[in-house]
C-alpha positions as CSV (number, residue, x, y, z in Angstrom):
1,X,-48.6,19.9,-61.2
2,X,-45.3,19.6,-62.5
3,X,-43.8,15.9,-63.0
4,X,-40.4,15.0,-61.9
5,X,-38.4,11.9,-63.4
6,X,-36.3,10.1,-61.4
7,X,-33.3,7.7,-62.7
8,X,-31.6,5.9,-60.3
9,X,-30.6,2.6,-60.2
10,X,-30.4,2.6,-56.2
11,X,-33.4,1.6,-54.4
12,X,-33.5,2.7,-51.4
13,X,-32.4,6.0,-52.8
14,X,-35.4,6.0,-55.1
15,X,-37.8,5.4,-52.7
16,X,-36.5,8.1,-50.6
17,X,-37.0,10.6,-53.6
18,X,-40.4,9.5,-54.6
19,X,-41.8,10.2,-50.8
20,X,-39.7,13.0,-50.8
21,X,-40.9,14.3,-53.9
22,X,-44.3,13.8,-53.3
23,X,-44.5,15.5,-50.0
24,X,-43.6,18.9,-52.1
25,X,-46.3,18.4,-54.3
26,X,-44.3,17.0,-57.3
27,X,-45.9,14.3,-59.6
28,X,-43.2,11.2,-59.5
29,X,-42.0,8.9,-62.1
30,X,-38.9,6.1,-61.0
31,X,-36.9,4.6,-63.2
32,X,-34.2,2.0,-62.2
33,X,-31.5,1.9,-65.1
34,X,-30.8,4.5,-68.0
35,X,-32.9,2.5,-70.7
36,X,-35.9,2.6,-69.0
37,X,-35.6,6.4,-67.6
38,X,-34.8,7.2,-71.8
39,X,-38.1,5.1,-72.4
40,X,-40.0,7.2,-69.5
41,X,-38.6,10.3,-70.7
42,X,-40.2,9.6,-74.5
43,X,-43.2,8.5,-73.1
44,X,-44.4,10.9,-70.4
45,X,-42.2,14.1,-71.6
46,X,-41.7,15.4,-67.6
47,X,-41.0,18.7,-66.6
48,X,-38.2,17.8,-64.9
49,X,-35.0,15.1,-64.8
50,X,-33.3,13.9,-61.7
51,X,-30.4,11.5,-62.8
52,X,-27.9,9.5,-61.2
53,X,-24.3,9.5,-62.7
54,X,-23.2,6.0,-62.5
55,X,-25.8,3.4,-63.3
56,X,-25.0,-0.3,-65.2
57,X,-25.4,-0.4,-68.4
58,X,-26.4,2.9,-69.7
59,X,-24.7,5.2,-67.4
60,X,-25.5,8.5,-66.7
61,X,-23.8,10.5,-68.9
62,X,-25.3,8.8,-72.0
63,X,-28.8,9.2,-70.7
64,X,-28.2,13.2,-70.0
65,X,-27.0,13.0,-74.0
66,X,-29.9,11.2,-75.5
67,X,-32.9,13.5,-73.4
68,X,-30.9,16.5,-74.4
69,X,-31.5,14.7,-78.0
70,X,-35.0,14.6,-77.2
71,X,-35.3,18.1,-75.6
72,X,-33.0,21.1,-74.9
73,X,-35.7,22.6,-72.5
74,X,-36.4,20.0,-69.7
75,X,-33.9,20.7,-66.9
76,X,-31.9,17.7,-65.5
77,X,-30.2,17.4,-61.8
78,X,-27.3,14.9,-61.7
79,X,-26.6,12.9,-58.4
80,X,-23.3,11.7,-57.8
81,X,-21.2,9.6,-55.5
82,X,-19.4,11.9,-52.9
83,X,-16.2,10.0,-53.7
84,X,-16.8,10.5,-57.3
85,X,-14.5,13.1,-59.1
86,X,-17.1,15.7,-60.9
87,X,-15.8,17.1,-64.3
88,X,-18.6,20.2,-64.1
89,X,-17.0,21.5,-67.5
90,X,-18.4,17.9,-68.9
91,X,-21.5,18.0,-66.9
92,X,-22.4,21.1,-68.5
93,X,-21.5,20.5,-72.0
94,X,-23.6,17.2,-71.6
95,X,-26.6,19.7,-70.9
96,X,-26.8,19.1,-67.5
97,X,-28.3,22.2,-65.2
98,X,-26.6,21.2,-61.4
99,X,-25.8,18.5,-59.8
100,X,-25.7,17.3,-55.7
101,X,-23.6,14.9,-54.2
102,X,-24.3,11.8,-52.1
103,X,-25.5,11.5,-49.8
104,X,-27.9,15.0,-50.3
105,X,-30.2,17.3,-47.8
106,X,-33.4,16.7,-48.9
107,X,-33.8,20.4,-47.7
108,X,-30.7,21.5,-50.6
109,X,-32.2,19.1,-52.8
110,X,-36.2,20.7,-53.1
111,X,-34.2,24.3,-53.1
112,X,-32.3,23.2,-56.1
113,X,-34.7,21.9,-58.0
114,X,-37.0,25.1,-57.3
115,X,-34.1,27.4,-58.2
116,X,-34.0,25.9,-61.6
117,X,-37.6,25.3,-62.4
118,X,-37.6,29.0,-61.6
119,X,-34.7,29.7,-64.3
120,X,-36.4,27.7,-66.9
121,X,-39.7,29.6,-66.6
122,X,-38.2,32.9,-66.3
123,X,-38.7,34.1,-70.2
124,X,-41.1,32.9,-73.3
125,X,-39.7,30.2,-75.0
126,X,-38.3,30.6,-78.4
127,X,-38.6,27.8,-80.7
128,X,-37.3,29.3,-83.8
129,X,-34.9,31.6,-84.8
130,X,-33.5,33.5,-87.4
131,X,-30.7,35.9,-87.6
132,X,-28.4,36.7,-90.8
133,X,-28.0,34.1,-92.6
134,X,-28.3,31.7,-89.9
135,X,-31.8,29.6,-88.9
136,X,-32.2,27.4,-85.5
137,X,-35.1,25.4,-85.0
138,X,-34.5,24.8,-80.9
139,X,-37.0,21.8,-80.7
140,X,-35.2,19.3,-83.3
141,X,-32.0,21.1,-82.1
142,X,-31.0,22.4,-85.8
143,X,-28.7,25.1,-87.1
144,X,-28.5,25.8,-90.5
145,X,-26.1,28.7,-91.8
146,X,-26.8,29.7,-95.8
147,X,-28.5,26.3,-95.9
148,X,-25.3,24.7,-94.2
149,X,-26.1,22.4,-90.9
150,X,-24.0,23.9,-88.6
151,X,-23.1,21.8,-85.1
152,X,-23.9,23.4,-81.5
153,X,-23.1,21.4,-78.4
154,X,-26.0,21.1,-75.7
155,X,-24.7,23.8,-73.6
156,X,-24.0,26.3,-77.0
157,X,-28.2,25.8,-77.5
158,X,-28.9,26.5,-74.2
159,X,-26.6,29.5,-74.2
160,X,-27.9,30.5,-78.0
161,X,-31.4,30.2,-76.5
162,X,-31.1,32.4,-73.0
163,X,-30.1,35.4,-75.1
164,X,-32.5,34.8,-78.1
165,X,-35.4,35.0,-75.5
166,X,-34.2,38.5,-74.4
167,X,-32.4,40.3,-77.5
168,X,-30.9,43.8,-77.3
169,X,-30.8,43.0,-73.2
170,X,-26.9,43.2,-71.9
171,X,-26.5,40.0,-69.4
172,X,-23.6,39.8,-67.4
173,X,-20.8,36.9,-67.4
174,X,-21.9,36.3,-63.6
175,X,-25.7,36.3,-65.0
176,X,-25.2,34.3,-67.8
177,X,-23.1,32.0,-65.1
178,X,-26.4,31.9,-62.8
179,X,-29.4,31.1,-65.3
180,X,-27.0,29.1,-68.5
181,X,-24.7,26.8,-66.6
182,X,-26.8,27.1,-62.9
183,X,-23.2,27.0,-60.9
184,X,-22.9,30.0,-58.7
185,X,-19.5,29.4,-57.7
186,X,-18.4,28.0,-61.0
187,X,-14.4,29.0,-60.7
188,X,-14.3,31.7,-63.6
189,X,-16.2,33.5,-66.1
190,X,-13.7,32.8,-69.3
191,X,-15.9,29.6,-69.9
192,X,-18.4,32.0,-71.0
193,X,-15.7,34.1,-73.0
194,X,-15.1,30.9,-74.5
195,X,-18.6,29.8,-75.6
196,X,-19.3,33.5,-76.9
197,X,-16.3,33.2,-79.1
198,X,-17.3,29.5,-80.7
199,X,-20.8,30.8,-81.1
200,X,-19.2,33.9,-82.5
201,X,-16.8,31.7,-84.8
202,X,-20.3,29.2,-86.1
203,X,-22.9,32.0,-86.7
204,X,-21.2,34.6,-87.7
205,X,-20.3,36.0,-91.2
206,X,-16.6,37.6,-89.9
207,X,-16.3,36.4,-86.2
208,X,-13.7,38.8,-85.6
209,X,-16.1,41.7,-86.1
210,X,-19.3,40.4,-84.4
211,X,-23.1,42.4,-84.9
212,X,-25.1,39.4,-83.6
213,X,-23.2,38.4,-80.2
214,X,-22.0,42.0,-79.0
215,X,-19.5,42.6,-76.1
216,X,-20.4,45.6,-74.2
217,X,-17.2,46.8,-72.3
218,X,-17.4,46.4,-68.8
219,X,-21.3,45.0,-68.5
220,X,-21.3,41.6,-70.8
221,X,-22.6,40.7,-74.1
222,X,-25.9,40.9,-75.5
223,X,-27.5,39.3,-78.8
224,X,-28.6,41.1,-81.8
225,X,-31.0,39.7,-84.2
């Protein structure tokens, strides 16, 4: 039985989650501010995060920064305010998988969650890597290049790790779109252009004439080892 975290500083709004959570067959853990849904998070390691955006104190973004400190695996939901202005580009380099606006279908909301518990069990995990001269240990969230610590955001390990767990396969821009960043109608498909090109510029020995994170004209990149 998988177990979801909740972090939401709203009570009624928890308390709808927890029964509605429960109904589905999900295990429930509430939390009520940020420091106490980080504390839950060390403690009970869940299989799942859903986190509300603006909380007192430690606010949202800062908790999605310290789990994906803790973990690059464990998906996390955000729930914002439907007057609130969503930067997705931030969302998504924090490490968060989707978010839903207030107030939500609980219908949408189960379907979601689903959708990317689906993603995350999709292929084996890879723990460790190693490619040229590069090494990435995926748990403590490491890179080192000929011995040099090298810096990946959240969404560059989540990328990194999607097509480690598949090498030689070519994945599309609107795949990598669906399973990586989890927006299906993200606006366009240079923001993975872009994160190609930054991995390409970190791990590679002449970025400019890639053998590890291959372009394949017309069809989308895969990864070589």
């Amino acid at each position: 039985m998988e177990k979801i975290l909740v972090v939401e500083d709203d009570r009624a709004t928890r308390k709808a989650l927890q029964q509605m959570l429960h109904a589905e067959g999900y295990l429930v853990e509430m939390a009520q501010d940020g420091a106490q849904g980080i504390a839950l998070f060390r403690a009970s390691r869940p299989n799942f995060v859903i986190l509300d955006l603006r909380m007192p104190q430690i606010q949202g973004q800062d908790v999605c920064r310290e789990i994906r400190k803790e973990s690059e695996d464990v998906p996390i939901l955000i729930l914002t305010g439907s007057a609130e202005v969503v930067d997705r580009v931030l969302l998504l380099e924090l490490g968060a998988d989707d978010y839903v606006t207030k107030p939500f279908s609980p219908k949408e909301l189960v379907a979601r969650i689903r959708a990317i518990l689906r993603r995350s069990r999709r292929s084996p995990v890879v723990e460790q890597l190693y490619f040229g001269d590069v090494s990435v240990d995926f748990q403590k969230m490491e890179v080192f290049r000929s011995g040099k610590a090298i810096a990946l955001t959240p969404q560059e390990f989540k990328l990194l790790k999607y097509l480690a767990q598949s090498p030689e396969r070519v994945v599309s821009r609107d795949q990598l779109l669906s399973d990586v960043w989890g927006y299906n109608s993200y606006p366009s498909t240079r923001t993975v252009d872009s994160h190609i090109l930054t991995l390409r510029q970190k791990l590679e020995r002449d970025p400019s004439n890639p053998v590890h994170f291959v372009t394949v004209h017309n069809a989308g990149y895969k990864f070589v080892p």
